[in-house]
C-alpha positions as CSV (number, residue, x, y, z in Angstrom):
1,X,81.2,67.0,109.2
2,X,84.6,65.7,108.8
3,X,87.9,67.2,110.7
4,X,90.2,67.4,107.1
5,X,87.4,69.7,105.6
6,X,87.1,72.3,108.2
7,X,90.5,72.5,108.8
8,X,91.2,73.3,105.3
9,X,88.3,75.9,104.9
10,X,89.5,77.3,108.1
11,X,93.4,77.5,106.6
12,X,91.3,79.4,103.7
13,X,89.6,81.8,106.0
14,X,93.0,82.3,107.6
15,X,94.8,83.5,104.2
16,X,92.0,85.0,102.8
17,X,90.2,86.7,105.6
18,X,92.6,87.5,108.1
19,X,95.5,87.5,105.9
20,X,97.9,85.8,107.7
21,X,101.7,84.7,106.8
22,X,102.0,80.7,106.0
23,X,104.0,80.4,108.8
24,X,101.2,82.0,111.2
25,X,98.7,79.3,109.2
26,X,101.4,76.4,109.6
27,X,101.3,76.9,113.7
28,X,97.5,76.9,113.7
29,X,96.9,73.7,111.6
30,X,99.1,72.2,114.0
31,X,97.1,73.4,116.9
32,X,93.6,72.7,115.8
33,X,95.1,69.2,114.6
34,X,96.2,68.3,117.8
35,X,92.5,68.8,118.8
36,X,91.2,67.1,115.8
37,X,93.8,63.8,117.2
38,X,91.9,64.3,120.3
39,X,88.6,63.8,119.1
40,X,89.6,60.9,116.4
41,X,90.8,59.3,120.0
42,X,88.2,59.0,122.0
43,X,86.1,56.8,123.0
44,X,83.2,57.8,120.7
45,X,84.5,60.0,118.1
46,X,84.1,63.3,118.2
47,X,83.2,65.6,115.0
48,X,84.1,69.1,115.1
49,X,80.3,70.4,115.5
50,X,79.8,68.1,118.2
51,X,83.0,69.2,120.9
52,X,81.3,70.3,123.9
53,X,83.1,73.0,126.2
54,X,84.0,69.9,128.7
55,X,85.6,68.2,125.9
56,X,87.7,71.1,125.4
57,X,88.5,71.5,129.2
58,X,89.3,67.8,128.9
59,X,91.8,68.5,125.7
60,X,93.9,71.5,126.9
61,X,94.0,69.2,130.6
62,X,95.7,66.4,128.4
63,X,97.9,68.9,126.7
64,X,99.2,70.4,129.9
65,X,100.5,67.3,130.8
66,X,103.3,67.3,127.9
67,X,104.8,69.8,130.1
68,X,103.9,72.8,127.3
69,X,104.7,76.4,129.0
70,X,101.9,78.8,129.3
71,X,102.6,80.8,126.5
72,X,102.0,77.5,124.0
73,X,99.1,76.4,125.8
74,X,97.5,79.8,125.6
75,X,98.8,79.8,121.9
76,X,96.4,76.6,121.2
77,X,93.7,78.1,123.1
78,X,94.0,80.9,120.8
79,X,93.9,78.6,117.7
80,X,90.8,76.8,119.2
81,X,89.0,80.1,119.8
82,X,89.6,81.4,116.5
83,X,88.8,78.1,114.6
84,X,85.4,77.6,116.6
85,X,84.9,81.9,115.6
86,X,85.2,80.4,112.2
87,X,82.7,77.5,112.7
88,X,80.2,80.0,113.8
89,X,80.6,82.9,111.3
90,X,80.1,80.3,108.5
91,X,77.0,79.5,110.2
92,X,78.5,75.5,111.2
93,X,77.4,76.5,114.8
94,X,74.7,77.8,116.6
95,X,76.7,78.0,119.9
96,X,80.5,78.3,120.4
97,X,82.0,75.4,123.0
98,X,85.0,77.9,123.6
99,X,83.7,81.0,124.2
100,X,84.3,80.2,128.5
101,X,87.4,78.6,128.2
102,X,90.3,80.9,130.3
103,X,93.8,81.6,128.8
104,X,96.4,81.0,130.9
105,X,98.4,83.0,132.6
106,X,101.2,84.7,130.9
107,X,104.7,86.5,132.5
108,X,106.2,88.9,130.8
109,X,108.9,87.1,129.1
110,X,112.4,89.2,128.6
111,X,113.9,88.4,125.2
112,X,118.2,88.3,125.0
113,X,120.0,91.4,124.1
114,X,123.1,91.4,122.6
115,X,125.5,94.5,123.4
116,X,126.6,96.4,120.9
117,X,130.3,95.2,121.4
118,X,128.9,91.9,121.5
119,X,127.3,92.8,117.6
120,X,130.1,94.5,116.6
121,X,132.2,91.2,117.5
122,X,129.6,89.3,115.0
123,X,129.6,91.4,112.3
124,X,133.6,91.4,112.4
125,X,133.4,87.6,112.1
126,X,130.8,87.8,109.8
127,X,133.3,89.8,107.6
128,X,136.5,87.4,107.6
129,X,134.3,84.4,106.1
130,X,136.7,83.4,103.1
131,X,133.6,83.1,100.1
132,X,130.5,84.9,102.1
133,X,131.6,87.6,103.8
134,X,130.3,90.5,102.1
135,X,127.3,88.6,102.5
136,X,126.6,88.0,105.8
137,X,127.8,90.8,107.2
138,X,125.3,92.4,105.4
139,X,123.0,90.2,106.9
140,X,123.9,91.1,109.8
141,X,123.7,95.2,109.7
142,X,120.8,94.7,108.0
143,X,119.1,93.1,111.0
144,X,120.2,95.0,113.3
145,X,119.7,98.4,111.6
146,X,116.1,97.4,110.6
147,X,115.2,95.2,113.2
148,X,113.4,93.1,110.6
149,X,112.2,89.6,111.1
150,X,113.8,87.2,109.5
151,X,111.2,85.8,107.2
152,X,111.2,89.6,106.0
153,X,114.8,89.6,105.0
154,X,115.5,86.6,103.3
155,X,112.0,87.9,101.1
156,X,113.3,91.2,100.5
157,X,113.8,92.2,96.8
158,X,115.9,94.2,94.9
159,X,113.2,96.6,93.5
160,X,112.0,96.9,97.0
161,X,115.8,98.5,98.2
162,X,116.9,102.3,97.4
163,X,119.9,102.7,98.8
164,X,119.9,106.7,97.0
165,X,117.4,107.3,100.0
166,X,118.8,105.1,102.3
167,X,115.6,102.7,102.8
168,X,113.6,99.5,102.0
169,X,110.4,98.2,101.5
170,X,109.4,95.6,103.6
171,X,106.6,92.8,103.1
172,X,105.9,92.4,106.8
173,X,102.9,89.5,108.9
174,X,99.6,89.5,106.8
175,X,100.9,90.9,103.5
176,X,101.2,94.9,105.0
177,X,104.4,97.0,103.4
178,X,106.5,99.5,105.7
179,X,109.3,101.5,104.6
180,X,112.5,101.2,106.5
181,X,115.4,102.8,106.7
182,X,118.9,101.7,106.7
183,X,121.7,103.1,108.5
184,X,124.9,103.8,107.3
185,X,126.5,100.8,108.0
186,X,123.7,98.7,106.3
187,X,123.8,100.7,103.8
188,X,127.3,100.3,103.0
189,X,127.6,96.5,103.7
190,X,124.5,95.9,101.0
191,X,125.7,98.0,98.4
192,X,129.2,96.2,98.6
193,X,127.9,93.0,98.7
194,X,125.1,93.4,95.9
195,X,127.8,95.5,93.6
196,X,131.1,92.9,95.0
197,X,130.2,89.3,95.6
198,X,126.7,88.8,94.7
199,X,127.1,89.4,90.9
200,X,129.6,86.3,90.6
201,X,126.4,84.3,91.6
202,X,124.8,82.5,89.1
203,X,121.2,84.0,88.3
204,X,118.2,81.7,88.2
205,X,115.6,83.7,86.8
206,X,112.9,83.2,89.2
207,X,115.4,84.0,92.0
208,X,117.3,86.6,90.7
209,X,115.4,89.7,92.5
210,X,116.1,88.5,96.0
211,X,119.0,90.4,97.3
212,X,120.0,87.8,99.3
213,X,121.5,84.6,97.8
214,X,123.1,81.4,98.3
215,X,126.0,80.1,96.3
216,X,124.0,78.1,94.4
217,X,121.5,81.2,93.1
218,X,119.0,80.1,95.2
219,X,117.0,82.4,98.3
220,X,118.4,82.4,101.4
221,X,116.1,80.1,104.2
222,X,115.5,80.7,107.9
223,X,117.1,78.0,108.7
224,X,120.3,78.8,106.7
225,X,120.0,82.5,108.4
226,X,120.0,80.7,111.8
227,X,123.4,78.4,110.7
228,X,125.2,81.6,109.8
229,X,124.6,83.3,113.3
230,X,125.4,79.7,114.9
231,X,128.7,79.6,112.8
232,X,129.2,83.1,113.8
233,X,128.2,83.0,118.0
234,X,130.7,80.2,118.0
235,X,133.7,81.5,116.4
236,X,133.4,84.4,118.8
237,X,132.9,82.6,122.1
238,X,129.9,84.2,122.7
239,X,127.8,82.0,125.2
240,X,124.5,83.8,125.3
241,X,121.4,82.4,122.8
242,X,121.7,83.9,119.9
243,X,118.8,83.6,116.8
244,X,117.7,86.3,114.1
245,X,115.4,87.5,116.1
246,X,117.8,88.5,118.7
247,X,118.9,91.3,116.6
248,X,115.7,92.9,116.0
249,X,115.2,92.9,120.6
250,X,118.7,94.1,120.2
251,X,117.7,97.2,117.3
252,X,114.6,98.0,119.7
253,X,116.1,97.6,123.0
254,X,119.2,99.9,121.7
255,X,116.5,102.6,120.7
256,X,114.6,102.8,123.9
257,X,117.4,102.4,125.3
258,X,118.7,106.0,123.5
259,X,115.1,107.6,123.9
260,X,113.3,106.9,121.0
261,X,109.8,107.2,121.2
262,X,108.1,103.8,121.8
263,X,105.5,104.4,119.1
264,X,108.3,105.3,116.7
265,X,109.8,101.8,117.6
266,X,106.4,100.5,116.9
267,X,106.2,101.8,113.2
268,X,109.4,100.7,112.5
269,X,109.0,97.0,114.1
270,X,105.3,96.8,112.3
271,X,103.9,95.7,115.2
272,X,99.9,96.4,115.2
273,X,99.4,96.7,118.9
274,X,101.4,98.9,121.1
275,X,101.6,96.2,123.7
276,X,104.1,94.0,122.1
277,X,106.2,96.8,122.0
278,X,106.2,97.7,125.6
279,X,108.1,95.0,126.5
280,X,111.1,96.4,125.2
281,X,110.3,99.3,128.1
282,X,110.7,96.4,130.1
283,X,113.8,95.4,128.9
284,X,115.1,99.4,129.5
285,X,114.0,99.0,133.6
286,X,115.8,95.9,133.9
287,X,119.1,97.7,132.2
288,X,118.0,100.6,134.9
289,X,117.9,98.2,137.5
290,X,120.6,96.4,136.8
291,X,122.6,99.7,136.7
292,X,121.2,100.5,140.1
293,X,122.6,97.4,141.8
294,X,125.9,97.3,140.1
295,X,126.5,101.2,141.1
296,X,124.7,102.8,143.6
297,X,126.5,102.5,147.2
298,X,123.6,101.4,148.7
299,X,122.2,99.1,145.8
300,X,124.4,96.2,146.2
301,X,122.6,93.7,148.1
């Protein structure tokens, strides 16, 4: 049984199955072929139906010493559990070599937060850009009045958007649609921008539904998404990290933060557990605490 063939049908059963994002799929044949290196390695090579739970053990021991946190070493223990799930449901396995193995530890990890003076400060810098202005200062309300991932906004469509009612449809992780609103803000920034500078960009048929463009008619990319907040963060001084995602902590953070209900914040994230939106209540008792220490008589320390 060779490595390259059960990775592959395992990329399959990822897609198909479990409908997950090429991104999600990407991360995990990275994983498992880091295992698969492993085995090629040793001293008597080692097929994927033969990896004994000491193996394993001796794997994620080697991978610990490359100084990985515990958040990507439980990550690849993840990947190895679910890929060995796999082997057995398709009947490669009797028994399953990681069924034992224990997850590391994990501490609740506190994501930046931009103020909203601090967004306000972007969006006005988004706006002065000479050419792509309109652009991405759309780009900018519209992450932060979504909260949407990244990958979600560079795919969004212009069928998808109805700015009569104010709302979008959004292709979120493992091909499931939400409707999200827009505020007003959003809404006004897209509507200038798709009706101002986005119809003196030239069409390219395949590409010409995406609302967001570059100059050239092409999709925006993550990694252009990320520039544009770079060029931005710098321009206003700001020193804290600053990524796409930090606007959609910042969007949640802000509404429980205000009151919202968590599980409302949950819908409108898309996030399928409840527990990866509690951390955002988190996020409100360190702003509680914080506001303790700064301004209670007997808080300061």
């Amino acid at each position: 049984m060779e490595w390259e063939k059960e990775i592959h049908d395992f990329e399959t059963y990822l897609l198909l199955e479990k409908g997950l994002s090429r991104n999600t799929i990407e991360a995990y044949h990275r994983d498992i072929g880091k295992l698969a290196d492993f085995c090629r390695q040793h001293e008597s090579p080692v097929s994927p139906e033969t990896v004994t739970p000491e193996l394993l053990s001796e794997f994620l021991q080697s991978v610990s010493g490359e100084n990985l946190c515990a958040r990507s070493q439980a990550r690849l223990l993840s990947c190895i559990k679910t890929f060995y799930k796999f082997m057995i449901v398709e009947e490669n396995l009797e028994t399953n070599p990681a069924q034992l193995l224990e997850t590391p530890k994990i501490g609740t990890h506190l994501p930046d937060v931009l103020s909203v003076e601090e967004i306000v400060a972007i969006i006005d810098a988004a706006s002065q850009h000479p050419k792509d202005g309109q652009r991405n200062r759309a780009i900018i309300e519209t992450l932060y009045s979504s909260g949407v991932r990244v990958s979600e906004l560079i795919s969004m469509k212009l069928n998808d958007l109805n700015l009569q009612d104010n709302y979008i449809k959004v292709h979120g992780k493992g091909n499931k649609e939400r409707l999200v609103l827009l505020g007003r803000n959003a809404h006004e920034a897209l509507q200038t921008y798709i009706e101002g500078d986005r119809t003196r960009i030239p069409k390219i048929k395949e590409y010409k539904n995406f609302i967001f463009l570059c100059r050239s008619g092409k999709p925006l990319s993550r990694v252009r998404v990320y520039n544009i907040i770079q060029e931005l963060i710098d321009q206003i001084g700001l020193s804290k990290r600053v990524s796409p995602h930090t606007f959609r902590h910042s969007f949640a953070t802000h509404l429980v933060n205000g009151g919202a209900d968590i599980r409302l914040v949950q819908d409108m994230l898309g996030h399928e557990s409840i527990t990866t939106t509690e951390i955002y209540t988190h996020i409100d008792n360190e702003y509680l605490r914080d506001t303790l220490v700064n301004c209670h008589p007997r808080g300061k320390k």
